[in-house]
C-alpha positions in Angstrom: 42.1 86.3 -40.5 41.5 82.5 -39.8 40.9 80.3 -43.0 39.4 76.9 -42.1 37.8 74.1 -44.5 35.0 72.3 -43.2 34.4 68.8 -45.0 30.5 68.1 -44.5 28.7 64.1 -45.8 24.8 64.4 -46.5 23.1 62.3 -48.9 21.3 65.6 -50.0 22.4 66.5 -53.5 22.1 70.6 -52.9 24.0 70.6 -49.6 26.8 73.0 -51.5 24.0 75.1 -52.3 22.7 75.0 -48.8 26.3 75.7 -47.4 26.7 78.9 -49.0 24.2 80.4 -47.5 25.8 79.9 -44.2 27.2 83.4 -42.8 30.9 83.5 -43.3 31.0 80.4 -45.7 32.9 82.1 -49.1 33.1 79.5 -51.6 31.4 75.8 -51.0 31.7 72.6 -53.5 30.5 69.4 -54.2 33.2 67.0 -53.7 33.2 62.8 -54.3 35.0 60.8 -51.9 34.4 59.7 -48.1 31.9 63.8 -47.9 29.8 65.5 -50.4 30.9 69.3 -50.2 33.4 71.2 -49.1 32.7 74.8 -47.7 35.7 77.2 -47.1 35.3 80.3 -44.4 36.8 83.4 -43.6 36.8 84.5 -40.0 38.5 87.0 -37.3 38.9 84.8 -34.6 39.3 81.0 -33.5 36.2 80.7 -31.7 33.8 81.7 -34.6 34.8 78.4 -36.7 32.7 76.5 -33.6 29.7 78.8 -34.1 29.9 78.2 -38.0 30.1 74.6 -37.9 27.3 74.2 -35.0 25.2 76.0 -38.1 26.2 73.8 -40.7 25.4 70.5 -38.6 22.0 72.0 -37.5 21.5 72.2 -41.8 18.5 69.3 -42.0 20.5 66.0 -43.8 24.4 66.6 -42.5 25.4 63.6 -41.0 28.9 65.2 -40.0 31.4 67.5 -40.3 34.9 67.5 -40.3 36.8 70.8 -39.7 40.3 71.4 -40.9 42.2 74.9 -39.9 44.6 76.3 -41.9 47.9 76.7 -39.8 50.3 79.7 -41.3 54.0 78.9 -40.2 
């Protein structure tokens, strides 16, 4: 299992909301600070994170994403 955070800014006030309707997205956020909401995801493989954040920027009012994978030692 893959665990990756993806850190989204749109000036839309119900993005989090939005976010969790994203397949694979298990717990999103409103955050304050340089983005607006966080979502977390769950996934098999590498690959699917690109497929998952290719949703979330097509979501009308994300300006950009910024992915962060969680790296297991």
């Amino acid at each position: 299992m893959v665990r990756a955070v993806i850190l989204v800014k749109s000036p839309k006030k119900l993005i989090a909301a939005r976010l969790r309707k994203v397949d694979k997205v298990t717990e999103s956020f409103p955050v304050s600070g340089q983005y607006d909401a966080v979502a977390v995801i769950d996934v098999n493989e590498l690959f699917e994170i690109k497929d998952i954040t290719t949703q979330i920027q097509k979501i009308p009012g994300v300006i950009r994403t910024e992915t962060l994978v969680e790296v297991n030692p």
